[in-house]
Backbone as CSV, one residue per row, in Angstrom:
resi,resn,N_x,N_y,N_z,CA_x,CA_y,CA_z,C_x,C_y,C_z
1,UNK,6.771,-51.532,-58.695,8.156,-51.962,-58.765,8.470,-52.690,-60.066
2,UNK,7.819,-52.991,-60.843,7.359,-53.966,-61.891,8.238,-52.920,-63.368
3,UNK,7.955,-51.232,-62.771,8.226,-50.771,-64.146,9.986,-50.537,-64.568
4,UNK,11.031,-51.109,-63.786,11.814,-50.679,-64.243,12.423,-52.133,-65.124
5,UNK,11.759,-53.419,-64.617,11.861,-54.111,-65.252,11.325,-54.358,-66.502
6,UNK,10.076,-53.923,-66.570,9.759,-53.348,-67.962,10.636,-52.556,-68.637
7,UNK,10.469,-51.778,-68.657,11.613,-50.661,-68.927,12.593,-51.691,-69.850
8,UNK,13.455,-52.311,-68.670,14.974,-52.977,-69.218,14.345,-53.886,-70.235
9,UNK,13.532,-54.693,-70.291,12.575,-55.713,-71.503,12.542,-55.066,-72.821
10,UNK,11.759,-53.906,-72.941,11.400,-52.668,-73.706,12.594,-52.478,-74.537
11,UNK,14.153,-51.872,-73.835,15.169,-51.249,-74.644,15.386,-52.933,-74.918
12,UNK,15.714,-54.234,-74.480,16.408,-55.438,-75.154,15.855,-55.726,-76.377
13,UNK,14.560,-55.777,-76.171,13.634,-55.816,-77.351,13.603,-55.306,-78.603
14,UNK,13.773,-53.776,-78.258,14.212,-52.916,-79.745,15.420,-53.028,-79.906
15,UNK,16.441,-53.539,-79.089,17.840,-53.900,-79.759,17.808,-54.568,-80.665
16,UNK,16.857,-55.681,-80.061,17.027,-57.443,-80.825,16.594,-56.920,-82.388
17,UNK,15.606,-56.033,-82.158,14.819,-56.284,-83.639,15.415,-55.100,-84.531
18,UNK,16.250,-54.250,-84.244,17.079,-53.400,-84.741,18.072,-54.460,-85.556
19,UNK,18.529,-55.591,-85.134,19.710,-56.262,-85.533,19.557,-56.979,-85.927
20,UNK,17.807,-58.037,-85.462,17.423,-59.040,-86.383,17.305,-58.830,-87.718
21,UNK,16.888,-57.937,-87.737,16.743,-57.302,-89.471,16.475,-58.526,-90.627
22,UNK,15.898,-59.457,-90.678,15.652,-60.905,-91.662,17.468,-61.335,-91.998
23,UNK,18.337,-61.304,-91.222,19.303,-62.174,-91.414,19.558,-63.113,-90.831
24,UNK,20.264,-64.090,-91.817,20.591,-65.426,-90.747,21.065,-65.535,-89.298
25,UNK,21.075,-66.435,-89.417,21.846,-66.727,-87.654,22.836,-66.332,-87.820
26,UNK,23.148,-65.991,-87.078,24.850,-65.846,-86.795,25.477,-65.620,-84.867
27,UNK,26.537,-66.512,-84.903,26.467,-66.917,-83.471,27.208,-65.778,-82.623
28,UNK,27.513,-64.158,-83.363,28.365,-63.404,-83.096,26.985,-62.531,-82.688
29,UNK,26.301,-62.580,-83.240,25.215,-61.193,-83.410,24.616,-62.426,-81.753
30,UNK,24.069,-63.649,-81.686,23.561,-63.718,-80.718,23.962,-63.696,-79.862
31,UNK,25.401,-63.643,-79.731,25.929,-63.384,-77.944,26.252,-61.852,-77.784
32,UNK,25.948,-60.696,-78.917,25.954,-59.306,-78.827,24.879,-59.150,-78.193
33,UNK,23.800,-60.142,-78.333,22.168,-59.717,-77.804,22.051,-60.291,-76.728
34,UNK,23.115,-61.604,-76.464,22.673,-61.722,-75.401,23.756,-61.239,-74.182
35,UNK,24.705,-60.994,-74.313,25.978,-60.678,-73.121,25.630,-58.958,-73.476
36,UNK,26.067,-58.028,-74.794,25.612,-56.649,-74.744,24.396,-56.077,-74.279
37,UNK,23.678,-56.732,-74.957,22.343,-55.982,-74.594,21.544,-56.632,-73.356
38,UNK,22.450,-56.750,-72.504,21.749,-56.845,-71.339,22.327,-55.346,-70.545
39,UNK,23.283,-54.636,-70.957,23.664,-53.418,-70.630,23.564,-52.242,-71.329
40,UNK,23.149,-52.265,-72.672,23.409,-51.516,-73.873,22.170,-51.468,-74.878
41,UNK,21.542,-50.342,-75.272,20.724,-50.508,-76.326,21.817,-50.500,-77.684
42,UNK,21.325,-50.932,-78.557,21.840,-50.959,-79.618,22.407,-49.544,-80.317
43,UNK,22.586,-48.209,-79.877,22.877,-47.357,-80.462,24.458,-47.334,-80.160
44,UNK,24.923,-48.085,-79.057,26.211,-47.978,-78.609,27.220,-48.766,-80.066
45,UNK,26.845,-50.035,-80.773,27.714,-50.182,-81.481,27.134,-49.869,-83.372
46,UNK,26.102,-49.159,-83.451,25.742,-48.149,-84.494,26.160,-46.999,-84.342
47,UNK,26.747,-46.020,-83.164,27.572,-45.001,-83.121,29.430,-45.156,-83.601
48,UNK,29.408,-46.233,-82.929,30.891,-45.655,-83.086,31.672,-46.664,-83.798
49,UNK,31.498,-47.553,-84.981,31.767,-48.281,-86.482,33.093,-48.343,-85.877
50,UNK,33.307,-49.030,-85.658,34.782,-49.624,-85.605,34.965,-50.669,-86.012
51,UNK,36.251,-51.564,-86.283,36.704,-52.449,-87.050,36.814,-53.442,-85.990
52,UNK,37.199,-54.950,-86.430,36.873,-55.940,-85.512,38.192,-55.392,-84.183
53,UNK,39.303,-55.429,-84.255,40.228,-55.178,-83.785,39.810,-53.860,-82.551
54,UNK,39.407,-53.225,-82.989,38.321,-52.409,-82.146,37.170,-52.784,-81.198
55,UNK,36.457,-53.500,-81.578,35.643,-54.350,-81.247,35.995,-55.375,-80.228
56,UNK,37.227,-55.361,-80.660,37.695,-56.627,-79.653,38.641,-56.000,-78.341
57,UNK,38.791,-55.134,-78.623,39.694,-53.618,-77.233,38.176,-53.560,-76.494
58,UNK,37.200,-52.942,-76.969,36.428,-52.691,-76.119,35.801,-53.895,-75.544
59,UNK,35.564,-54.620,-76.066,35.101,-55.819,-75.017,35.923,-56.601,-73.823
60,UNK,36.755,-56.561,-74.455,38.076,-56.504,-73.438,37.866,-55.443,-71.921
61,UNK,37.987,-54.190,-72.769,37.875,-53.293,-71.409,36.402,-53.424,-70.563
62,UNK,35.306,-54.012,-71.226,34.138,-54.362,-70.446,34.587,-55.470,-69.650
63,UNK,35.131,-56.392,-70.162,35.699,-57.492,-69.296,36.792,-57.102,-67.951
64,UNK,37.302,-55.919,-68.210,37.896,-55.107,-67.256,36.999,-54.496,-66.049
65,UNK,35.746,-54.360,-66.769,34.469,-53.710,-65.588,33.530,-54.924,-65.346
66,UNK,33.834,-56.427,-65.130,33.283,-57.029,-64.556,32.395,-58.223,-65.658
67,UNK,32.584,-58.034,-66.885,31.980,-59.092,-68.314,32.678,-60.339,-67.678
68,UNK,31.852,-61.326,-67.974,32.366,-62.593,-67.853,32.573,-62.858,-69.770
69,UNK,33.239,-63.560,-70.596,33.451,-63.961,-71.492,34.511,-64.869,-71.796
70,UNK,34.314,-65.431,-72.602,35.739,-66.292,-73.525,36.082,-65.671,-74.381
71,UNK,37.311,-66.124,-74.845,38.532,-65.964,-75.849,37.601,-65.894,-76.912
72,UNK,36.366,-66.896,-77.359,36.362,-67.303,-78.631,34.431,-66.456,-78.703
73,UNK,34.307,-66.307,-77.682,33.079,-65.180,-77.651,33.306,-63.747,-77.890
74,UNK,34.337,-63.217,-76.905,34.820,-61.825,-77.581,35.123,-61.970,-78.978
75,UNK,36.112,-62.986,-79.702,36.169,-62.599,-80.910,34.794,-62.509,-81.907
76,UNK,34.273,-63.680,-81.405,32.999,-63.977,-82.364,32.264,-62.778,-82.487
77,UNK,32.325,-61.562,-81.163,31.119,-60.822,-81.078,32.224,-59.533,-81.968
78,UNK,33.119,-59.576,-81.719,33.839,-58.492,-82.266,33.813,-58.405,-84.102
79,UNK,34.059,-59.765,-84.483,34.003,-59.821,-85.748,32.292,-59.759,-86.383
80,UNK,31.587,-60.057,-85.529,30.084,-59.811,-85.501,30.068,-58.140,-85.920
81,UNK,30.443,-57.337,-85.097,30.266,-56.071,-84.983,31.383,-55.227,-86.074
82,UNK,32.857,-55.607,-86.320,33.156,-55.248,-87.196,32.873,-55.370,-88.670
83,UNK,31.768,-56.171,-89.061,31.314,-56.484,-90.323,30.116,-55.963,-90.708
84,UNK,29.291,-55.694,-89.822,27.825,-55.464,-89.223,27.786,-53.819,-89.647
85,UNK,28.741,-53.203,-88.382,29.350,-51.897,-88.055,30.416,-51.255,-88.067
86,UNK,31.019,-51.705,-89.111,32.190,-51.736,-88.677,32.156,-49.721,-89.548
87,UNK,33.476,-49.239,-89.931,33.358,-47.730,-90.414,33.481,-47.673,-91.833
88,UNK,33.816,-48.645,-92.871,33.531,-49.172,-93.897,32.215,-49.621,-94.117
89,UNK,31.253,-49.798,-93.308,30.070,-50.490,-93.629,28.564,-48.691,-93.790
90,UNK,28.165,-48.653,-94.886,27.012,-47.566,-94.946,25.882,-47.828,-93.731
91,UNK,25.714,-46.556,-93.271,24.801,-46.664,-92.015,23.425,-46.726,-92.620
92,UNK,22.770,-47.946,-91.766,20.969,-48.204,-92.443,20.368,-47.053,-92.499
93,UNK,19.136,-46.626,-93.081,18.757,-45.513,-93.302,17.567,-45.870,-92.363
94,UNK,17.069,-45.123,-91.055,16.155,-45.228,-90.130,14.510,-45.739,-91.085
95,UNK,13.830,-46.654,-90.132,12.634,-47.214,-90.881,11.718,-46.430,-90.725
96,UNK,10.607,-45.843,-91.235,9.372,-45.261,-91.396,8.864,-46.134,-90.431
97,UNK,7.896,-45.707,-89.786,7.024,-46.296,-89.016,5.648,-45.398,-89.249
């Protein structure tokens, strides 16, 4: 019974370190890791680059399917993600492993 909780550990994990990438703190990226990626691997806001204003509709409509958040967390995470990802921003080039 142990493995699906693994599992969910596994995808949070490669989110985190997809996004940690050696940048500073920033208090937008940590409530993406911690309120998103408890539902979401990280390919959901590397697909679809949208602008903060964007960013901030869809979190909204998650908050429509049951997100708990604030006013000043959606924005933070939105402007997190529109700067990050936004469709102006060049997509990272995948790491060699």
């Amino acid at each position: 019974m142990m493995r699906p909780l693994f599992f969910i550990a596994a995808l949070v994990g490669a989110s985190s370190a997809s996004l940690a990438q050696d940048k500073p703190a920033d208090p937008g990226r940590d409530l993406v890791m911690q309120k998103c990626a408890q539902c979401h691997t990280d390919s959901i806001w590397r697909d679809q680059r949208q602008n903060a204003a964007a960013w901030e509709a869809t979190a909204y409509r998650m908050m429509a399917r049951g997100s708990i958040w604030t006013t000043d967390e959606v924005k933070n995470m939105a402007a997190f993600l529109g700067r990050e990802f936004g469709p102006d921003v060049p997509r990272a080039k995948p790491q060699q492993r």
